[in-house]
LUMVEX-487429 format. One record per residue (C-alpha): x, y, z; residue number from 0. Coordinates in Angstrom, 2 decimals. Layout:
N
PT,X,Y,Z,NUM
...
This chain:
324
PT,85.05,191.28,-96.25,0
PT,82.33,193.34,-98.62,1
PT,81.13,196.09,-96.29,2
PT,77.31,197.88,-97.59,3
PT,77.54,201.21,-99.37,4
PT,74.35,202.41,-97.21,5
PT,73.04,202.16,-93.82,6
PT,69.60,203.66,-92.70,7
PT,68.99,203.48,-89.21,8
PT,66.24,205.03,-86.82,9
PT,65.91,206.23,-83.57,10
PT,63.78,204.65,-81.41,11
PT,62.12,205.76,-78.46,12
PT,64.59,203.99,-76.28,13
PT,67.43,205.31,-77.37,14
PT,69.14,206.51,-74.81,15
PT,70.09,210.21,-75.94,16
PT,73.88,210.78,-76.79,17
PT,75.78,212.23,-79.60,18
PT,75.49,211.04,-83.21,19
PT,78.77,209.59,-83.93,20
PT,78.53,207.84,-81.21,21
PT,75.46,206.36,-81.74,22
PT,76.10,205.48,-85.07,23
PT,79.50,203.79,-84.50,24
PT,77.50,201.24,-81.84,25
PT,74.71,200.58,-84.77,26
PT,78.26,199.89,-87.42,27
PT,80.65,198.53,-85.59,28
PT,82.47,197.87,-89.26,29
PT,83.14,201.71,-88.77,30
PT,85.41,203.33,-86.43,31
PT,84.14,206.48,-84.88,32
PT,86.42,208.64,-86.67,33
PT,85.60,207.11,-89.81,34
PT,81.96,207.91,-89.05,35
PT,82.63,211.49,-87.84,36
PT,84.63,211.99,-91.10,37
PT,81.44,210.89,-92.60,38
PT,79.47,213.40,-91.30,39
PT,81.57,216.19,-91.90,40
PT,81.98,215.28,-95.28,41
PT,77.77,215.88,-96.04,42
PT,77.47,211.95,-96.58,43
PT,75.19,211.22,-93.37,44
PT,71.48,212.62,-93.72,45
PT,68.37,213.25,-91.47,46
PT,65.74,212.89,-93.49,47
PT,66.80,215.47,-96.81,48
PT,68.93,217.22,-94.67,49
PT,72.55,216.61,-94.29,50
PT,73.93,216.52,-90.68,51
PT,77.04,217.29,-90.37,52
PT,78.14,217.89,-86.78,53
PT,79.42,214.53,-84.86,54
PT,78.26,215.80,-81.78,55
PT,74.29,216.65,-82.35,56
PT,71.75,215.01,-79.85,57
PT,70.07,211.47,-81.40,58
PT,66.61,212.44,-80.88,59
PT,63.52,209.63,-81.09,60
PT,61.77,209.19,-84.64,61
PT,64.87,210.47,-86.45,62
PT,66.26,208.24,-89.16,63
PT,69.63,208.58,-90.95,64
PT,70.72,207.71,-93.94,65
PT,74.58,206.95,-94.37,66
PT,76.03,206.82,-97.87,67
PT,79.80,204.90,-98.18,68
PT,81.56,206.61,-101.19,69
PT,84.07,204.53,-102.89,70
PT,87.22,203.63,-101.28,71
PT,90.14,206.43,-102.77,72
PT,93.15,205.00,-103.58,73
PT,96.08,205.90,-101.36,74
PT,98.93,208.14,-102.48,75
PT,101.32,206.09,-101.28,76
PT,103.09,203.57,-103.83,77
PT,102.68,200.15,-103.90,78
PT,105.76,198.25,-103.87,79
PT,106.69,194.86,-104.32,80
PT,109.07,193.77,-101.22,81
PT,109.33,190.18,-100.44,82
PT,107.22,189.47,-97.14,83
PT,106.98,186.46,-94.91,84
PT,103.75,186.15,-94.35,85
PT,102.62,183.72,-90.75,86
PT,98.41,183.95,-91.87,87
PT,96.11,185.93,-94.00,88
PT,92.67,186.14,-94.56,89
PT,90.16,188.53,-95.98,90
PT,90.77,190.66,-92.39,91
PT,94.27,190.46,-90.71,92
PT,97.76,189.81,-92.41,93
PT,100.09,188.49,-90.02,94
PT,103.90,188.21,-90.68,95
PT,107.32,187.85,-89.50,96
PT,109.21,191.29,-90.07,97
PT,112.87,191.39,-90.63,98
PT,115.19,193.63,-88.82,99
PT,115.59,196.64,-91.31,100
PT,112.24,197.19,-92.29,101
PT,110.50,200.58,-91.31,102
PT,106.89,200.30,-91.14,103
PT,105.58,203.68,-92.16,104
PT,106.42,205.83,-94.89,105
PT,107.55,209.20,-93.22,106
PT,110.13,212.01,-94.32,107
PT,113.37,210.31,-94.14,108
PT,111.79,206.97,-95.62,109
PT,109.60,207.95,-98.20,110
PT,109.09,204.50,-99.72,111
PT,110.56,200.94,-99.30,112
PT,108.64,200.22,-96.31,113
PT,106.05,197.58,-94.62,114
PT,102.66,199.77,-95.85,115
PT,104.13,199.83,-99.65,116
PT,105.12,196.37,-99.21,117
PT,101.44,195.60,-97.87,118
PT,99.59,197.38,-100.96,119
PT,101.52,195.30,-103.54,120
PT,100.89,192.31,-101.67,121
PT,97.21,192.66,-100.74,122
PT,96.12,194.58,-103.98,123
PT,92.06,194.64,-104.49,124
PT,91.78,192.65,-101.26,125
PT,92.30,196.33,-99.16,126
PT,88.56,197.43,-98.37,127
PT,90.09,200.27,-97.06,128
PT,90.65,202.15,-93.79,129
PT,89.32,205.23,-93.62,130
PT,88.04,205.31,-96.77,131
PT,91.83,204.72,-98.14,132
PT,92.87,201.94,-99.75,133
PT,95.31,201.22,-97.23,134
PT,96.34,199.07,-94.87,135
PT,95.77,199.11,-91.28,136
PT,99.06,199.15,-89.23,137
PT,97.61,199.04,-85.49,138
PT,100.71,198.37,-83.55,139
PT,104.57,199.92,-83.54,140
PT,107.69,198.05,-83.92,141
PT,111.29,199.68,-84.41,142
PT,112.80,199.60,-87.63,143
PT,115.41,197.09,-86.14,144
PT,113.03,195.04,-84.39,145
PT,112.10,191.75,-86.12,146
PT,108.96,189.63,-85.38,147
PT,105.37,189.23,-85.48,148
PT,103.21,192.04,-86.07,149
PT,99.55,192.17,-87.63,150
PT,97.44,194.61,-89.84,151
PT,94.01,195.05,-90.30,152
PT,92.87,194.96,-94.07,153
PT,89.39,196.38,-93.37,154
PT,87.89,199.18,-91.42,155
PT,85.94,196.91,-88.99,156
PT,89.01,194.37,-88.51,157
PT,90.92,197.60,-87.94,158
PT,88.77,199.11,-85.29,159
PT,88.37,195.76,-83.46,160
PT,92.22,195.25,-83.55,161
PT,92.59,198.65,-82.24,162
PT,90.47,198.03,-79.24,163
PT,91.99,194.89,-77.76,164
PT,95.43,196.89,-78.36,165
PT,94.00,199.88,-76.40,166
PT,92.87,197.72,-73.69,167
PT,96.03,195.88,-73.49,168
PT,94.31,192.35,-73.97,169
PT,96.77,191.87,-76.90,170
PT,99.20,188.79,-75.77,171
PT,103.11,190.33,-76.61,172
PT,106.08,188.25,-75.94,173
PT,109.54,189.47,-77.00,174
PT,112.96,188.04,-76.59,175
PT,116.05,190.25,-75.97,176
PT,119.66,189.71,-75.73,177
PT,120.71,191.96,-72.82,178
PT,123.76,193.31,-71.25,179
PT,124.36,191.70,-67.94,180
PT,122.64,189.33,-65.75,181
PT,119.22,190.89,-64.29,182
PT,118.79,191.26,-60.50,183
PT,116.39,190.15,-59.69,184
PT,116.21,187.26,-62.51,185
PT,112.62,187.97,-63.11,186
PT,110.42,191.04,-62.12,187
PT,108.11,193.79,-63.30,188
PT,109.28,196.90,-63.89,189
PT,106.65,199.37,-64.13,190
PT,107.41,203.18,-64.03,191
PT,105.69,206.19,-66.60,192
PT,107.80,206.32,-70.14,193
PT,108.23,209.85,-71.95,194
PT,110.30,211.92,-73.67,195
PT,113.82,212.90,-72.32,196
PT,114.31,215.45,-70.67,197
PT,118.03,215.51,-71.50,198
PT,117.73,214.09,-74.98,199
PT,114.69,214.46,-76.57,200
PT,115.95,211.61,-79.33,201
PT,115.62,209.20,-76.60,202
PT,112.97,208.00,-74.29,203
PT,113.06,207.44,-70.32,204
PT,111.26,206.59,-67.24,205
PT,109.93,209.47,-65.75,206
PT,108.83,210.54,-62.35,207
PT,106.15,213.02,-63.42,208
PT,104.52,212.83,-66.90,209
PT,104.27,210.32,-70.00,210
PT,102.34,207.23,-70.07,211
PT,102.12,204.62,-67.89,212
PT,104.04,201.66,-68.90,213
PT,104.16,197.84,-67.70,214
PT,106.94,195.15,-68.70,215
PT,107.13,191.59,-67.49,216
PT,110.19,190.14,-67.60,217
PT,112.28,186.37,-66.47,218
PT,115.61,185.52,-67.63,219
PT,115.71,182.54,-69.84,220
PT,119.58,181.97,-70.07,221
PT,122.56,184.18,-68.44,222
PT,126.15,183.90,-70.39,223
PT,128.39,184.62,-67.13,224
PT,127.98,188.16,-66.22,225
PT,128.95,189.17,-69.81,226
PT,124.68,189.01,-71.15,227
PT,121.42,187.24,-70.72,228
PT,118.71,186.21,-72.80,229
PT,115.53,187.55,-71.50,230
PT,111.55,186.87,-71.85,231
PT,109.73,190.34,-72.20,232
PT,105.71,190.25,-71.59,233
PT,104.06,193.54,-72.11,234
PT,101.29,195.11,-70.38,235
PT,101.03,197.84,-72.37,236
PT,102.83,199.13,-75.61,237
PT,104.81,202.08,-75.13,238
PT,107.08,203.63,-77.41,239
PT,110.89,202.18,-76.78,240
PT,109.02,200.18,-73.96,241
PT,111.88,197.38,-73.50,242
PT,114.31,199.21,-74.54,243
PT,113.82,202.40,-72.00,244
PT,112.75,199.69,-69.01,245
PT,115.63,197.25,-69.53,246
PT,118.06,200.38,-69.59,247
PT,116.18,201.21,-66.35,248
PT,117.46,198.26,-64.55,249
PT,120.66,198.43,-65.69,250
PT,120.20,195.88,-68.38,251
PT,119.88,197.48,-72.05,252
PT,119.81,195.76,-75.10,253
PT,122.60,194.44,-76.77,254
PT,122.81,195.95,-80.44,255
PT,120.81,198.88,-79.30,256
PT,123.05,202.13,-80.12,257
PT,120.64,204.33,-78.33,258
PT,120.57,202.88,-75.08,259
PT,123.48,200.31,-74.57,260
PT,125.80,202.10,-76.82,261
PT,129.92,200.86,-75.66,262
PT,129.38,198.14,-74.21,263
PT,130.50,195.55,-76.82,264
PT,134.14,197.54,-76.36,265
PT,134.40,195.62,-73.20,266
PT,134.27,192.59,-74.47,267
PT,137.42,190.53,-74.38,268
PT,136.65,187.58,-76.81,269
PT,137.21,189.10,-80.09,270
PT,134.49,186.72,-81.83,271
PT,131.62,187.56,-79.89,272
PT,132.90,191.22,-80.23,273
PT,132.59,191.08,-83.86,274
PT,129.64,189.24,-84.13,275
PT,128.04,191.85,-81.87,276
PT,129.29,194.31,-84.33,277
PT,128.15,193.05,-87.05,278
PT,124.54,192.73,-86.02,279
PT,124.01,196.00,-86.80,280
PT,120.45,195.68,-85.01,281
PT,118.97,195.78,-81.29,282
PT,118.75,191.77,-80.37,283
PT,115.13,192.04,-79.67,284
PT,112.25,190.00,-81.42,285
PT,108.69,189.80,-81.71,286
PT,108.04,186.00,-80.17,287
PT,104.62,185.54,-79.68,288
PT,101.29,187.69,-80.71,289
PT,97.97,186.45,-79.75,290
PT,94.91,188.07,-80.16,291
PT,91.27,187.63,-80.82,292
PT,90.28,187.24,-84.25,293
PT,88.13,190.41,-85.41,294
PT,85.46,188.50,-87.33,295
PT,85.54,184.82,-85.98,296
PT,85.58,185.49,-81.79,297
PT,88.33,182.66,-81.83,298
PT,91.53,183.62,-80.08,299
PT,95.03,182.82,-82.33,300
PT,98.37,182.90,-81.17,301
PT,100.95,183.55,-83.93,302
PT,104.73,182.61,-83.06,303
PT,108.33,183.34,-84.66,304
PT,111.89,181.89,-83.24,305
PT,114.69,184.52,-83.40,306
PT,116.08,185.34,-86.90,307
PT,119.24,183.54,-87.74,308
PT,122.02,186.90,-86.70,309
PT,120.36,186.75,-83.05,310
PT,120.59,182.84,-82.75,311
PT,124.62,183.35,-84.15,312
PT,125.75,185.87,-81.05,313
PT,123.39,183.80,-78.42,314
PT,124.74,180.42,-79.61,315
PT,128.77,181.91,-79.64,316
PT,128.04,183.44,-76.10,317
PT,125.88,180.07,-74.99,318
PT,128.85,178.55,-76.26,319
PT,131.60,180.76,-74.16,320
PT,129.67,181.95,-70.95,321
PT,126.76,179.42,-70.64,322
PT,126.00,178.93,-66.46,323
């Protein structure tokens, strides 16, 4: 999606009077508000032959401004090619399936080899840029050893409208989990404020005072016996660790997940399902369902992924064992 390079606007006498950024990002919705107060700042918005450069100067009546779009920069991060499975693209969203293994954001202890360098080789020239980066636009989490359906934006407007129906939690999320035990109640919300430890700050945790308020919907699908279940996670919102930390909670974590259900496989007596659990080498949880409205069209899609092949191999050997 071609985006202009300039904008005038004017103020008119019923303009309602507010800041500047803000009033520009409702007159370019294409542009997020912190790509228009990086705009300012920068000396590329004018009133008149002056520049203005604070975000938060009164709109006043008869003023117009002038915004100027400098070329997207190219990124500094390296564009790699890593084989992707792709579920839909277009010239605003990508949408695919991503495999267990896979960290999404380059960061200190993995530099490179991840989901944005995979992106830039993949999308090239078709990157508009957010930010005024040539970059894509990652607008959810999901754990390095979490497969499953994610989305990013490939524009700045795309981005911004993605970002919004996350923030307001109108984003439809549906994960599967392989889970120690047999949950009790079978189905049930657990809602309850996620944060950082207070023992280990590595981990997260429900908390009684602090950190964000968190919602997960859950119903057990299938139980294996007492020995694990295969559970149907809805989220409200999108919390860091969210199904992890609240199936912990309820004395149900994941199986795989050596943060939070670490030694539990060791009481396994069936020695095949104990070393197929072991050689997961992953949390069994997966990224089912994402629906969403499209940025551009209004139409609302729903993108869906069965679990990967290793999760199907431990639920059919303990379907196959402990099935009630």
């Amino acid at each position: 999606m071609t985006q202009p390079n300039h904008y005038s606007i004017a103020i008119a006498a019923d303009d309602a009077p507010c800041r500047l950024d803000k009033f520009l990002s409702q007159k370019i919705p294409e542009l997020s508000r912190a790509r228009i107060q990086s705009l300012i700042e920068s000396g590329h918005v004018h009133c008149g032959d002056m520049p203005a450069t604070n975000p938060s100067s009164k709109i006043k009546s008869g003023q117009i401004y002038n915004i100027a779009i400098p070329p997207v920069a190219d990124t500094k991060i390296v564009a790699q090619s890593i084989a992707l499975d792709i579920v839909f693209e277009d010239d605003d969203i990508l949408v695919l399936n991503k495999p267990s293994g896979l960290v999404v954001h380059p960061a200190a202890g993995n530099p490179d080899n991840t989901l944005v360098n995979a992106l830039l080789a993949h999308c090239g020239d078709s990157l508009s840029g957010i930010g005024g980066q040539r970059r894509p636009g990652i607008v959810h989490r999901m754990d390095k050893e979490t497969s499953g359906v994610m989305i990013a934006a490939k524009n700045d407007a795309a981005h911004t409208h993605l970002s919004k129906q996350f923030a307001d939690h109108s984003i439809t999320r549906v994960y599967y989990a392989l889970v120690w035990g047999a949950p009790n109640p079978p189905k049930g919300t657990i809602a309850g404020q996620i944060g950082r430890s207070k023992t280990d700050r590595k981990k997260m945790a429900v908390l009684r005072g602090g950190g964000k308020r968190a919602v997960t919907h859950y119903r057990t699908l299938e139980t294996y016996g007492n020995v694990a279940s295969m559970v149907e996670c809805r989220l409200e919102t999108g919390r860091t660790h969210q199904i992890r930390v609240h199936m912990t909670s309820i004395g149900n974590p994941l199986i795989g997940d050596k943060t939070y259900g670490r030694g539990r496989a060791n009481k396994l007596t069936d020695p095949e399902i104990k070393r197929a659990i072991e050689d997961l080498n992953r949390q069994a949880l997966h990224a089912k369902t994402l629906g969403l409205i499209h940025p551009k069209t209004g139409q609302y899609h729903e993108f869906n992924r069965d679990f990967p092949p290793e999760l199907q191999l431990v639920a059919e050997k303990l379907r196959k064992l402990y099935y009630i």
